[in-house]
C-alpha positions as CSV (number, residue, x, y, z in Angstrom):
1,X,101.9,119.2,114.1
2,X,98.4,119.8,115.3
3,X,97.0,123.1,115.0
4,X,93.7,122.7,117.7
5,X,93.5,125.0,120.2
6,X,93.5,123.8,123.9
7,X,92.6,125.2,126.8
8,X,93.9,125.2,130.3
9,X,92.2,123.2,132.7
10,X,92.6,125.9,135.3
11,X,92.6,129.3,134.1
12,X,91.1,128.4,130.8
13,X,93.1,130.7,128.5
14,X,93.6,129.0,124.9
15,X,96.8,127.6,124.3
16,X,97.3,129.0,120.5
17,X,100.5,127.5,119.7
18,X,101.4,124.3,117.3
19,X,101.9,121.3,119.0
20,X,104.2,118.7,117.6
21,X,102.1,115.2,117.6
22,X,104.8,113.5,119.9
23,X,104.2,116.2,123.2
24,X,102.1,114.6,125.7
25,X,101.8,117.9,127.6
26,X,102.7,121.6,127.7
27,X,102.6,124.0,130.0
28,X,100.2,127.0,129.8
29,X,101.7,130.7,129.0
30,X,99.3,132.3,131.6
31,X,99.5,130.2,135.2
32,X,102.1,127.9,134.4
33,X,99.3,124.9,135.1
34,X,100.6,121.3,132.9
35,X,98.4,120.8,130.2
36,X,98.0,117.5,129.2
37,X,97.5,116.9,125.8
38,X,94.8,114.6,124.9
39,X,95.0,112.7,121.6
40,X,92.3,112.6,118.8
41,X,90.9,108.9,118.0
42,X,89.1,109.2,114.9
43,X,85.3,107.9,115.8
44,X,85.0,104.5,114.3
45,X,81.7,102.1,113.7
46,X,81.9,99.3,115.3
47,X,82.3,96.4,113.4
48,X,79.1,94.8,112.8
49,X,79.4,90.8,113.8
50,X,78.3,88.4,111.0
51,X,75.2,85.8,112.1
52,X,74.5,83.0,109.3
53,X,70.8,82.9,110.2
54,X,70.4,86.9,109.3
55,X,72.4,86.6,106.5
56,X,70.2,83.7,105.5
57,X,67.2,85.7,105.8
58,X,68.7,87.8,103.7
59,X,69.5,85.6,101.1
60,X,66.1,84.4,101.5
61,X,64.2,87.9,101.6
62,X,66.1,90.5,99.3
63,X,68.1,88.1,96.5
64,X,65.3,85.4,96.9
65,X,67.5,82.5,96.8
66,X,66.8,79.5,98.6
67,X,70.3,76.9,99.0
68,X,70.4,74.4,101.0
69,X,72.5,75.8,104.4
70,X,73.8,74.6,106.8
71,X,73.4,77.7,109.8
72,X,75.4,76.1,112.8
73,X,79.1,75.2,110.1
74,X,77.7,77.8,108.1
75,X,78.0,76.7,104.9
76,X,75.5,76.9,101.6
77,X,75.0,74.2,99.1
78,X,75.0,76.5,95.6
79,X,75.2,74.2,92.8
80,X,76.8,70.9,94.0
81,X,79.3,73.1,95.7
82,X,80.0,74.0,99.3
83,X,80.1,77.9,100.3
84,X,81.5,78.4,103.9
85,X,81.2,81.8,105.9
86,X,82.7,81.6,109.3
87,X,81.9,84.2,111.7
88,X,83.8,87.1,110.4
89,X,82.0,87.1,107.2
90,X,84.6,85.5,105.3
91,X,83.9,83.3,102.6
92,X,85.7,79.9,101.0
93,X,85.0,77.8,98.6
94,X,85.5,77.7,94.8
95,X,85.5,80.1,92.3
96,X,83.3,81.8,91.0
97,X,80.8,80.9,93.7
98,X,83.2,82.6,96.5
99,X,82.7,85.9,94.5
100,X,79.2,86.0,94.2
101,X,78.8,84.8,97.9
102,X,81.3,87.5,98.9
103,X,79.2,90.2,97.3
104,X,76.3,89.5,99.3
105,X,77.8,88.9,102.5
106,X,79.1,92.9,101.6
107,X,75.5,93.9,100.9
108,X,74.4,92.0,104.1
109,X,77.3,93.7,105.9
110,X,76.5,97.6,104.4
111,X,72.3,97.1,105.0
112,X,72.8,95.6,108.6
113,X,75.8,98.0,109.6
């Protein structure tokens, strides 16, 4: 049940009464005019896309770590091992590399977003 209060779109008196979260409209108590019932989307942050060359700045910049990368497969060379992030920020490779790489691809994700 939502408890906002609507108004109608042509007299403009509140509508005060609950209204179940399946209605889709009701009709108001003073003209009779259909109000439709608009539902709430929670405001969301768009999701910030993940670039290798700005994450590798980053690396670069705020951990000052230099791997050898590769930017265009995105993949880092961290200790004889291979570290791939595809473009959704998601990490493979072996453990515990994949950990520590995941943690700054969230820190890169959290500053840049």
């Amino acid at each position: 049940m939502s408890e906002r209060i609507i108004k109608c779109p042509f007299c403009g008196a509140p509508y005060n009464k609950p209204i179940p979260d399946w209605l889709k409209a009701v009709k108001c108590e003073y003209c009779g005019t259909t109000i439709i019932i608009e539902k709430e989307v929670p405001e969301q942050r768009p999701k910030r896309k993940f670039h290798f060359d700005s994450f590798y700045d980053f690396l670069v910049k705020r951990k000052g770590v230099r791997y050898p990368a590769d930017i265009v497969a995105g993949a880092l060379q961290i200790s004889g091992q291979t570290i791939f992030i595809n473009e959704e920020g998601i990490v493979s490779g072996p453990e515990p590399l994949r950990k520590m790489v995941e943690r700054w691809v969230s820190e890169y994700m959290d500053m840049s977003g």
